[in-house]
C-alpha positions in Angstrom: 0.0 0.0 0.0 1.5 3.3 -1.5 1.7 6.8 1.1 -1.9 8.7 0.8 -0.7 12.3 0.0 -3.4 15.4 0.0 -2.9 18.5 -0.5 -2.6 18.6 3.4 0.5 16.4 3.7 3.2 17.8 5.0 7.0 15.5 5.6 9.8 16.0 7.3 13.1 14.2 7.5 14.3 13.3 10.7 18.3 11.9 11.0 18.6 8.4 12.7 19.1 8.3 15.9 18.0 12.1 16.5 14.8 12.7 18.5 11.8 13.8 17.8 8.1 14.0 19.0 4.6 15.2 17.7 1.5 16.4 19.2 -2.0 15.7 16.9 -4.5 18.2 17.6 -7.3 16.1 16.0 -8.5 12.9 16.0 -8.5 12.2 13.0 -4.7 12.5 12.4 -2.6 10.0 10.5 1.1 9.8 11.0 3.2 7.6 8.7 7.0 7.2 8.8 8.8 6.0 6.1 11.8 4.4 7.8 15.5 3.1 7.0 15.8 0.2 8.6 13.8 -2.5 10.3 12.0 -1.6 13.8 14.7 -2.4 16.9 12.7 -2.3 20.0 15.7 -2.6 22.0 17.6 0.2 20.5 14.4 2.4 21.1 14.3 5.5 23.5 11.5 7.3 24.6 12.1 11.0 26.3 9.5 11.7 29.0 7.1 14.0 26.9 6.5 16.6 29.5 10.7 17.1 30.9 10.9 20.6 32.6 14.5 21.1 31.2 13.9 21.0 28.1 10.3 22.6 28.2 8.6 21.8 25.0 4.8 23.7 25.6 3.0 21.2 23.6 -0.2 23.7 23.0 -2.6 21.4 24.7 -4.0 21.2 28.4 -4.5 17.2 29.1 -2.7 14.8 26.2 -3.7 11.7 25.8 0.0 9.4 26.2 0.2 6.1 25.2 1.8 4.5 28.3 5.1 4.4 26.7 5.4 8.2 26.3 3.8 8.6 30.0 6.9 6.2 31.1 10.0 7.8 29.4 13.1 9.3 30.3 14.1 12.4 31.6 16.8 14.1 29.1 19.4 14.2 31.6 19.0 10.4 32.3 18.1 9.5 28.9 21.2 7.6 26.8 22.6 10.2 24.5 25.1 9.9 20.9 27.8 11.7 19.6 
């Protein structure tokens, strides 16, 4: 199944390894990534989404997280690459 583009797509490369996040402000939203490489789970990080030091303001008052992004990382503790 090819990528469904409208005149509403938008992309956006993003360099392996470099994080990254996005907040959907409907719910009718559809993310796809087109990928490099096969899916790692344990080379996979999640930053917690809400970290006071780095202080993203994500627009919206209560988020819906999957428990995965309620559970990550704070930056300072989070594994990091040169």
């Amino acid at each position: 199944m090819g990528t469904r583009l409208t005149p509403d797509s938008r992309q956006l490369w993003i360099p392996p390894g470099f994080a990254h996040g996005f907040c959907a402000i409907s719910y009718q939203a559809e993310v796809l990534y087109k990928v490099t490489d096969y899916q790692y789970l344990e080379h996979e990080r999640t930053l917690l989404w809400d970290d006071r030091d780095l202080n993203i303001n994500w627009g919206v008052a209560s988020p819906i997280l999957s428990d995965k992004d309620f559970k990550g990382t704070p930056f300072k503790e989070c594994d990091k690459y040169d």
